[in-house]
C-alpha positions as MATLAB code, in Angstrom:
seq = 'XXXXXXXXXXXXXXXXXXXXXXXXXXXXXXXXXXXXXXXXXXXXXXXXXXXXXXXXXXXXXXXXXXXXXXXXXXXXXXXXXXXXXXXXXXXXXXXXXXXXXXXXXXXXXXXXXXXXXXXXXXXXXXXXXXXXXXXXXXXXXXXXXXXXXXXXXXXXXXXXXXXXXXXXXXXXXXXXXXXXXXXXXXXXXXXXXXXXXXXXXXXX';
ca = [
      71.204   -9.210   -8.040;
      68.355   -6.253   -9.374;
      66.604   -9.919  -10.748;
      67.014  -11.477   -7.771;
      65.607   -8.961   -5.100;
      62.766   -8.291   -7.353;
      61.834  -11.958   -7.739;
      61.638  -12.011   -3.619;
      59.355   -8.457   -3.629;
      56.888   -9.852   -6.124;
      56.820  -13.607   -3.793;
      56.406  -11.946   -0.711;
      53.546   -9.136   -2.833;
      51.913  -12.785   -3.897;
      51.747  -14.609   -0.172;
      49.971  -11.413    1.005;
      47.569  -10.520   -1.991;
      46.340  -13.955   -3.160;
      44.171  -14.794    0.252;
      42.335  -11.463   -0.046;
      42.334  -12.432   -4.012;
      40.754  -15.375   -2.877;
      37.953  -14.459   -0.533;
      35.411  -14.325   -3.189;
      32.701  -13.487    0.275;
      30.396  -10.844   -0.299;
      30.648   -7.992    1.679;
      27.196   -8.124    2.815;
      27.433  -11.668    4.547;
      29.514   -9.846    7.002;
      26.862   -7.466    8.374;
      23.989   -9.978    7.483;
      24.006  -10.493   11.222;
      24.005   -6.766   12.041;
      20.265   -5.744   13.368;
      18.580   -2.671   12.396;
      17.736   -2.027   15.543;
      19.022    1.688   16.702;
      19.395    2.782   20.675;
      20.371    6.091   22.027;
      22.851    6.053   24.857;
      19.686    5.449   27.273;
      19.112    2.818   26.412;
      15.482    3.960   24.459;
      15.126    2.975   20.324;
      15.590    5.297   17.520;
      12.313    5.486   15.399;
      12.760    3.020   12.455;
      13.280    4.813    9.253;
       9.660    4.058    6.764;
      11.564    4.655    4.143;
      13.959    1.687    4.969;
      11.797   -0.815    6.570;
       8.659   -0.433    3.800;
      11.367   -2.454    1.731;
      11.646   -5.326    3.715;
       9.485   -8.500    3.547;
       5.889   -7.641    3.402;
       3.971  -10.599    5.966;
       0.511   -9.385    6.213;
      -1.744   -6.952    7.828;
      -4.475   -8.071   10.386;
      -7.553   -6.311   10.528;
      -9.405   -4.867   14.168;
     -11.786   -2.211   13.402;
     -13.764   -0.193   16.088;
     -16.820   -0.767   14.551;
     -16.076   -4.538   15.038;
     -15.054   -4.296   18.518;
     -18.229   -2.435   20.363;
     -15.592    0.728   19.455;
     -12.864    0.098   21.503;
     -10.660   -2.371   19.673;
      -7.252   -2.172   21.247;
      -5.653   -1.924   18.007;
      -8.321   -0.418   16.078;
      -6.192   -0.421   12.072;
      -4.603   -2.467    9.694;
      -0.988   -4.073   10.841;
       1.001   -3.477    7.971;
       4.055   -6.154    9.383;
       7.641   -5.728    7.735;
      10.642   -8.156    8.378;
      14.127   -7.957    6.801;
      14.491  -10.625    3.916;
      17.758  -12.016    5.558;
      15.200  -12.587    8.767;
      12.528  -13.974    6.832;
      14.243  -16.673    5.344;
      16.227  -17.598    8.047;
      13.002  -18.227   10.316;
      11.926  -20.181    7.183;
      14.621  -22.737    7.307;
      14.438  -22.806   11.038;
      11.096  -22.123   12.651;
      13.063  -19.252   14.554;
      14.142  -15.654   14.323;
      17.830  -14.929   14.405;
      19.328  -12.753   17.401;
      18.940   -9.019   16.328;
      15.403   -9.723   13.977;
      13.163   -6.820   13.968;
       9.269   -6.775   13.438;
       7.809   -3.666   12.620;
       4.315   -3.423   12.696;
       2.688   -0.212   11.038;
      -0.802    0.852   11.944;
      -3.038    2.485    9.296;
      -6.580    3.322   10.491;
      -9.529    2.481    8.200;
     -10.855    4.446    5.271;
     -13.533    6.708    6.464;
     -16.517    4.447    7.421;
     -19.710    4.904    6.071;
     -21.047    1.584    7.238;
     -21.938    0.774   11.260;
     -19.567   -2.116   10.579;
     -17.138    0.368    9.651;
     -17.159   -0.698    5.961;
     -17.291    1.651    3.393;
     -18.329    1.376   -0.769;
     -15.418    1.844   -3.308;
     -15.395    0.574   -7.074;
     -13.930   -2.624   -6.093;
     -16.998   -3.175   -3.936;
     -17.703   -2.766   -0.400;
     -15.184   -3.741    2.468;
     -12.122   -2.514    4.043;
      -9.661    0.073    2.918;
      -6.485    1.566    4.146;
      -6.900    5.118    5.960;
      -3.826    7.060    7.312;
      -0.672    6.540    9.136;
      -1.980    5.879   12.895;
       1.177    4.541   14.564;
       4.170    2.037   14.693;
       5.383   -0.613   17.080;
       8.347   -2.637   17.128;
       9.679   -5.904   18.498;
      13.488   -6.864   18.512;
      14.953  -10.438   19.185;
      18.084   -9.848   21.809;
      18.431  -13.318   24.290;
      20.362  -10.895   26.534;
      18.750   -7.725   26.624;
      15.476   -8.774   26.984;
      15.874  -12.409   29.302;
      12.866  -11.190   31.195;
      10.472  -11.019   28.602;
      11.443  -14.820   26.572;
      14.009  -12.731   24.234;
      11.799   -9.850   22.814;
      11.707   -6.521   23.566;
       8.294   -4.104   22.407;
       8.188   -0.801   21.971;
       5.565    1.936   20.805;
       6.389    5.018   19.398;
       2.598    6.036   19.290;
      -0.704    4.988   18.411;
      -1.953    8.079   16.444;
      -1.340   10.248   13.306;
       2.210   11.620   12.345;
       3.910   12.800   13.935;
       5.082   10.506   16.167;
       7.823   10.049   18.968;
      11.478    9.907   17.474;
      12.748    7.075   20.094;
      10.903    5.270   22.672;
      11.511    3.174   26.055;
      10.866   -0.638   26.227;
       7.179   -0.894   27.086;
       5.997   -2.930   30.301;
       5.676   -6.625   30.201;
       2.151   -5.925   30.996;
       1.357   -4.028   27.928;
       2.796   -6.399   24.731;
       5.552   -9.393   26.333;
       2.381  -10.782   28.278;
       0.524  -12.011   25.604;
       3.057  -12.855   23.423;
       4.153  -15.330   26.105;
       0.853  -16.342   27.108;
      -0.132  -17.141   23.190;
       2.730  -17.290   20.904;
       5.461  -18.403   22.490;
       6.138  -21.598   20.459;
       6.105  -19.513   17.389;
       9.079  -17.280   18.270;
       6.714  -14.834   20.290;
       5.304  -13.964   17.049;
       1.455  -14.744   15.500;
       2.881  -16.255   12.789;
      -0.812  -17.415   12.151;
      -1.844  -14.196   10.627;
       0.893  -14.381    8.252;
       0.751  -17.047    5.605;
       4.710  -16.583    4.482;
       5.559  -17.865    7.705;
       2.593  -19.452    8.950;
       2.901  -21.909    5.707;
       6.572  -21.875    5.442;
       6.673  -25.838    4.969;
       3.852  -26.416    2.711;
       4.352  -30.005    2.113;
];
């Protein structure tokens, strides 16, 4: 009887442990469709952690100087641009960004200019180097939140040295969604030109 009820204990232990035996998934395809994205109870979003997204997928980093703009280039650094590998690849297979995608575009001014061009002489030769921390902006992909605006929502958490603001509201359609729309809207409202990962994603 001892034989018997233990025989039924270990078949009933077996029907319940062998599909979670089974499910060889990763744990990380279930939050590969999580976004890093962050928002206080306002509705505003939580400064992106450097630390975090300088690991992601390094896509380029246009160049607007001053001294190349009659000194008052609207974005007057580098655009260091960071997107999550998962992101990356899936807009590579696709031509599109999946809902929750983040861009994070890091501003760095230029390297003290001694040039009026804004160019400066290191041991490499003469051109362009990286200055300090001048700002961050950030675009998220959410269909639903951001309908008005083709998907995307911008926001700036300032355009100057550290430190800077630790959340920040959705900015104006004016300021960033309009020319997205008006110029990059077939790429996934992003300038996927500047960036050669995804600008050349089908080389062939």
């Amino acid at each position: 009887m001892q034989k018997y009820i233990f025989a039924v204990i270990v078949g009933i232990y077996l029907v319940v442990a062998i599909p979670f035996l089974l499910d060889t998934r990763p744990v990380a395809a279930a939050q590969s469709q999580q976004s890093s994205a962050v928002f206080d109870s306002q509705g505003n979003m939580k400064l992106p952690d450097p630390h975090v997204f300088r690991r992601w997928v390094f896509v380029g980093a246009p160049l607007t100087p001053n001294a190349l703009n009659d000194g008052k280039a609207n974005f007057p650094e580098y655009h260091h641009v960071y997107i999550e590998q998962k992101n990356v690849d899936a807009y590579l297979k696709t031509g599109a960004f999946p809902e929750g995608t983040v861009i994070v575009k890091e501003l760095t001014r230029v390297l003290n200019p001694t040039f009026p061009d804004g160019s400066r002489t290191e041991p490499s030769g003469r051109g362009y180097f990286n200055g300090q921390y001048n700002g961050i902006d950030l675009t998220v992909k959410d269909s639903k939140r951001f309908a008005k605006t083709n998907g995307w929502g911008f926001f700036t958490f300032g355009h100057h040295p550290l430190p800077y603001a630790e959340s920040a509201a959705e900015a104006p359609s004016t300021e960033c969604a309009f020319c997205h729309q008006a110029y990059v809207a077939k790429t996934d409202m992003t300038w996927v030109q500047f960036y050669p990962l995804l600008r050349d994603k089908d080389p062939k």
